[in-house]
MILO-237635 format. One line per 5 residues: their letters; for each residue x, y, z of C-alpha. Coordinates in Angstrom, 1 decimal, decimal comma. Layout:
// residues N
A> X Y Z; ...
***
This chain:
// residues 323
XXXXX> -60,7 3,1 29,1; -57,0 4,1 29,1; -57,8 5,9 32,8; -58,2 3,1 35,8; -60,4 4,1 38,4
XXXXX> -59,0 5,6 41,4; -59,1 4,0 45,0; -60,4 6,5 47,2; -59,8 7,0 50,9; -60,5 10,3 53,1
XXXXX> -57,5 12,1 53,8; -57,2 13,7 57,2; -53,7 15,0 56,7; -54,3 18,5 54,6; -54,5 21,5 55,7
XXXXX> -57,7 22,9 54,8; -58,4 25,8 52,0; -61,9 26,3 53,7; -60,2 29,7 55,6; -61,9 32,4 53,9
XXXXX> -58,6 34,8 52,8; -56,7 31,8 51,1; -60,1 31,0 49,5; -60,9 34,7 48,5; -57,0 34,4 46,7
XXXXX> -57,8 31,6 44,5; -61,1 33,2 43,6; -59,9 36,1 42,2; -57,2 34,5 40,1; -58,0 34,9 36,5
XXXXX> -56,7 32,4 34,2; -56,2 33,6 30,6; -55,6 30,7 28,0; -52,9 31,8 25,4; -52,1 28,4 23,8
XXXXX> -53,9 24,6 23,9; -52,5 21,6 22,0; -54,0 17,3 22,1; -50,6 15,7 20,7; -50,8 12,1 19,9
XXXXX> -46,8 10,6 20,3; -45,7 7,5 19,6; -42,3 6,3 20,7; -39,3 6,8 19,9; -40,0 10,6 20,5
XXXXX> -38,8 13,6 22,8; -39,7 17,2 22,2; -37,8 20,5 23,7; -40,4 22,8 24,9; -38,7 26,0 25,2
XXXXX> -38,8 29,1 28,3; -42,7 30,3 27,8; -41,8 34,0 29,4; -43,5 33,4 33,3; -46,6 31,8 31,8
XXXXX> -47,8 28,7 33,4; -47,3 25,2 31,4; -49,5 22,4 31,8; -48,8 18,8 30,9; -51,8 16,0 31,3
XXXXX> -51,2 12,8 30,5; -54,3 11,4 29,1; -53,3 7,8 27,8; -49,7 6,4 28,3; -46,7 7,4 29,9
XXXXX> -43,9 10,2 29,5; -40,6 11,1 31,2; -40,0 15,2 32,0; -37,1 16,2 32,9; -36,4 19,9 34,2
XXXXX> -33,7 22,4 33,5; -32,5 21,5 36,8; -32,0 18,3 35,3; -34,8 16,5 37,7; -36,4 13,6 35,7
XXXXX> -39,9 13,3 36,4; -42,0 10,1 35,2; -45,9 10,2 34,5; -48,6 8,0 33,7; -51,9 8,4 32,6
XXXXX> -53,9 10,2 35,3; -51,1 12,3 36,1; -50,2 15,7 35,5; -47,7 18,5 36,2; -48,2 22,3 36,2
XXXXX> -45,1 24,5 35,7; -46,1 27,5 37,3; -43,3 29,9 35,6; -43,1 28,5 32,0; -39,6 27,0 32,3
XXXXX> -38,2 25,0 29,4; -38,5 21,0 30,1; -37,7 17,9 27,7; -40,8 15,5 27,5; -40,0 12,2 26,0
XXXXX> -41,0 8,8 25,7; -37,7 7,7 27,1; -33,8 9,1 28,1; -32,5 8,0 24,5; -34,8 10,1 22,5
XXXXX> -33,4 12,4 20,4; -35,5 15,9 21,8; -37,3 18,0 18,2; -37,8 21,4 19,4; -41,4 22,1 19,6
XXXXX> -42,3 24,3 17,4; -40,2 22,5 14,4; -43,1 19,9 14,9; -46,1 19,9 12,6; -49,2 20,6 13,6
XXXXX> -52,7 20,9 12,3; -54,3 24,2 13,7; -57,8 24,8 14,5; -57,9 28,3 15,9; -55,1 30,6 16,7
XXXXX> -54,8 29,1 19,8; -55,7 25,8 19,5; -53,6 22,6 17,4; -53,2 18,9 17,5; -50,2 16,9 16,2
XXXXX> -49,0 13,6 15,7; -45,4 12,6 16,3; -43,0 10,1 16,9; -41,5 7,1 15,4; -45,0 4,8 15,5
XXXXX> -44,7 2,7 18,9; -45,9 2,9 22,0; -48,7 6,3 22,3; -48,9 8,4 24,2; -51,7 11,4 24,6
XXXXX> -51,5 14,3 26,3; -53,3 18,1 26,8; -51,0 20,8 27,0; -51,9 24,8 27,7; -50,4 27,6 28,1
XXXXX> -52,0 29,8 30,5; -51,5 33,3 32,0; -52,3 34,2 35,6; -54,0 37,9 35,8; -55,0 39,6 38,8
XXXXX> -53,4 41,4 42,3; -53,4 37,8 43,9; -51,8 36,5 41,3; -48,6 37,8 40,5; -47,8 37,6 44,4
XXXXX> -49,0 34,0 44,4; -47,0 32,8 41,3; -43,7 34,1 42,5; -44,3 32,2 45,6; -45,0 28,5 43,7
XXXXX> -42,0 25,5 43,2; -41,0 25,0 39,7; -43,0 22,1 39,3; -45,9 21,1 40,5; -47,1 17,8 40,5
XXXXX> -50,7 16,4 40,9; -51,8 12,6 41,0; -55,7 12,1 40,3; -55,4 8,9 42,1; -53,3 11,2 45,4
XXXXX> -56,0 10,9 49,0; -56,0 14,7 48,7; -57,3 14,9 44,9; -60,8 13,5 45,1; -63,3 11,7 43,0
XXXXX> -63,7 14,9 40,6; -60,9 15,6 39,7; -60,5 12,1 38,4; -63,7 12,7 36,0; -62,3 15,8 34,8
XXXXX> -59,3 14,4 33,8; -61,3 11,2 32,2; -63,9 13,8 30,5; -60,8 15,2 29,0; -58,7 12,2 27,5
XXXXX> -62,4 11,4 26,2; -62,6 14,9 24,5; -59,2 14,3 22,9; -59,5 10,9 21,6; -62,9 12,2 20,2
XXXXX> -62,7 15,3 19,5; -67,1 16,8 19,2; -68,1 20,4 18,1; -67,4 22,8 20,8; -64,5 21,1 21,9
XXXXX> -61,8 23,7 22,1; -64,2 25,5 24,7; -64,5 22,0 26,8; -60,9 21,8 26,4; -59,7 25,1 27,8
XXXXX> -62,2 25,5 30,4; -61,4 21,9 31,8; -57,6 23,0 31,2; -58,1 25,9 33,5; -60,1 23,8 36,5
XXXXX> -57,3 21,7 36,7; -54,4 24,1 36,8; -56,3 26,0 39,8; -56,8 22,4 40,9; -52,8 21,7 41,1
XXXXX> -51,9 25,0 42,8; -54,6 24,1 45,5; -53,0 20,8 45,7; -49,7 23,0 46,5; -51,5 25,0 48,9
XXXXX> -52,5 22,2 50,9; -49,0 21,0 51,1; -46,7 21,5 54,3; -44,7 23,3 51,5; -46,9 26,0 51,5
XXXXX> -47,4 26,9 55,0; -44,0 29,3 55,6; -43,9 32,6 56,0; -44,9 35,7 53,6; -48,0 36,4 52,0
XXXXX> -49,3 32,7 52,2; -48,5 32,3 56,0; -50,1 36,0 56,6; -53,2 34,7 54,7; -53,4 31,8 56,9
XXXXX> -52,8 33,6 59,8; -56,3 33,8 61,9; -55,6 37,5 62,7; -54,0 39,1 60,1; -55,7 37,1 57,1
XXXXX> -59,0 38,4 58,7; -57,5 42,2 58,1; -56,5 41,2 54,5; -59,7 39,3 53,9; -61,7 42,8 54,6
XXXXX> -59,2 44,7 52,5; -58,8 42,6 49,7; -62,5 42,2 49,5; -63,0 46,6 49,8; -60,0 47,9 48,6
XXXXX> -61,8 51,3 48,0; -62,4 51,9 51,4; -60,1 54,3 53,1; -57,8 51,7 55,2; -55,8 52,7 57,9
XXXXX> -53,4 51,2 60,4; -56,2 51,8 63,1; -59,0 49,9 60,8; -57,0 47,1 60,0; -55,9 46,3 63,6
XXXXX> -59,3 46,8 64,6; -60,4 43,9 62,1; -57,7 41,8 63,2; -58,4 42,3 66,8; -55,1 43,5 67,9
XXXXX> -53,3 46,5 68,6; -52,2 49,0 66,5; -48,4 48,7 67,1; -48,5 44,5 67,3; -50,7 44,5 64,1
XXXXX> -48,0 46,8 62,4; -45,1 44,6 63,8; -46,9 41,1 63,1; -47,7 42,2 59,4; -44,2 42,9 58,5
XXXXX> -42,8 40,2 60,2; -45,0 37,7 58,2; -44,7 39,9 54,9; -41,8 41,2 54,9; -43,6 44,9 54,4
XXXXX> -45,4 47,5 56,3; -49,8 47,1 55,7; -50,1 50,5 54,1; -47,2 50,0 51,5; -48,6 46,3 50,8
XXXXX> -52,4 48,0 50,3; -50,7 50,6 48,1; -48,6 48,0 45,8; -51,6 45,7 45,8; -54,1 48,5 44,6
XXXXX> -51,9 49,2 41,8; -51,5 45,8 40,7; -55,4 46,1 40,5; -55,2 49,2 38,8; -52,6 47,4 35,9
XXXXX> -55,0 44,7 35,3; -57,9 47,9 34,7; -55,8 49,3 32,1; -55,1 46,1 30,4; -58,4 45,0 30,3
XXXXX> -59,1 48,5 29,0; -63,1 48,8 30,1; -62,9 51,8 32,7; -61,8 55,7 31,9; -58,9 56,7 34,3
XXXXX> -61,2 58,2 37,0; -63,6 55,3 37,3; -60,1 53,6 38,1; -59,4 55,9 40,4; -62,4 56,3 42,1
XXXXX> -62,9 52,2 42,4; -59,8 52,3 44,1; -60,4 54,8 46,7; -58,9 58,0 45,3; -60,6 61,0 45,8
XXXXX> -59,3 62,6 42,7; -57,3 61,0 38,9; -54,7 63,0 39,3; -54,0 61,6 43,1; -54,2 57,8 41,8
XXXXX> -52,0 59,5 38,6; -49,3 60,3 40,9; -49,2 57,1 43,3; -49,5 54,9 40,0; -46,3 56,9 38,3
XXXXX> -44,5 56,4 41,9; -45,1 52,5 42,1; -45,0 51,7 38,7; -42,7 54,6 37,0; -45,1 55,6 34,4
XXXXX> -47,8 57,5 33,9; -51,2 55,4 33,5; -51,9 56,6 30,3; -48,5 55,6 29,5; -49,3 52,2 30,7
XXX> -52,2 51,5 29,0; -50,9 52,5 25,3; -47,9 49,9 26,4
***
């Protein structure tokens, strides 16, 4: 098989995503497919893949190898077992080497099987290469905050200490699916597409990289992240200052202070912004009248959540919802 097997070895030098807040984040993140394609290139070849409008890219290298380069001008290589996630959709060139001429993406021809699903087969006939490609969108409170905190690229080796033995067999059950494709196989696609994208931003998270300040180091932070755990996990309840402290354990005023020191913004205007970030996704999705909204959220009253929605967002929700 195009996929060697990985050597394994216990890797002692991660942080751990076993603290509960961090792990309640990547929970709730709800990934929403918009666009899957198997090509099958053969070298000479290069394709422009433009600016995807803050939606996440994924490039898995199934069989062969590929250069990336970024529109910082970074040039990335990747072999099989390999893959790179680019958390805000920004245009890249993939190519079989730095000579190729780059075809703009969608001036390639491609065989489509749903609306959101194609294959194609490219390139001047040499060396192949295979790959999965998605497009993905990132839906919930947690993750609009978390993708505006992720690198442009994120990179993730199946054969990397940190990745373990699974993620190897997803990515081989993968190239298997697209070398032959069975019925059903879109579905197998996308929902292996998706573990592996969660996959690479936990990589991230278990990277010195990630352990700053902001929202990720309040997360990790064993006092605060305990008062965000309880809040992200009840955000009905009617929070306070007072509450939240008590959960953390601290004072009231060093609570307050240590909050906006790691998030740059006081608890009760983070619980308001991140309640209406809830209340977006409601309305998008559609399912719940106004007042359910509202009363999921903790208002007493629509027309009280009306008014804090229309001063955080600037519109009305109704307003919002026919958007």
């Amino acid at each position: 098989m195009f996929l060697p097997s990985p050597v394994l070895q216990a890797d002692e030098s991660s942080p751990s995503l076993d603290f509960a807040p961090l792990g309640d984040v990547l929970h709730l993140l709800r990934l929403t497919g918009t666009f899957y394609c198997n090509p099958e290139l053969s070298a000479p070849w290069a394709i422009d893949v433009p600016d995807m409008g803050e939606q996440m890219v994924l490039l898995v290298v199934t069989e062969g190898s590929c250069l990336l380069q970024t529109e910082h001008c970074e040039t990335i290589s990747l072999t099989a077992g390999q893959l790179v996630l680019l958390p805000h959709g920004k245009p890249v060139v993939m190519s079989s080497d730095a000579e190729a001429v780059a075809t703009p993406l969608f001036d390639i021809p491609a065989i489509r099987h749903s609306p959101s699903y194609e294959t194609m087969v490219f390139g001047g006939g040499g060396a192949v290469t295979r790959m999965t490609c998605g497009v993905l969108k990132l839906d919930h409170a947690a993750a609009e905050r978390l993708q505006e905190l992720l690198p442009p690229v994120i990179r993730l080796d199946t054969f990397a200490q940190h990745a373990g033995p699974w993620i190897y067999s997803t990515l081989k059950y993968l190239a298997e699916e697209a070398c032959n494709p069975q019925p059903g196989g879109e579905t197998v696609l996308t929902r292996l597409t998706d573990i592996l994208v969660v996959q690479a931003i936990r990589a991230w998270l278990q990277s010195n990289e990630a352990l700053g300040t902001g929202w990720l180091a309040a997360l990790r932070d064993p006092k605060i992240g305990r008062a965000l755990q309880a809040f992200h996990r009840a955000p009905q309840e009617g929070w306070t200052i007072a509450r939240l402290a008590e959960r953390a354990g601290m004072s009231r005023s060093a609570f307050a202070a240590r909050f906006k020191q790691l998030t740059g913004e006081g608890a009760m205007q983070y619980a308001l912004h991140w309640r209406m970030q809830l209340a977006r996704m409601d309305l998008r999705e559609g399912k719940r009248t106004l007042a359910e909204i509202a009363i999921g959220l903790g208002y007493e009253s629509e027309a009280a959540f009306t008014r804090a929605f229309k001063r955080i967002v600037g519109t009305s929700p109704g307003a919002y919802r026919r958007q």
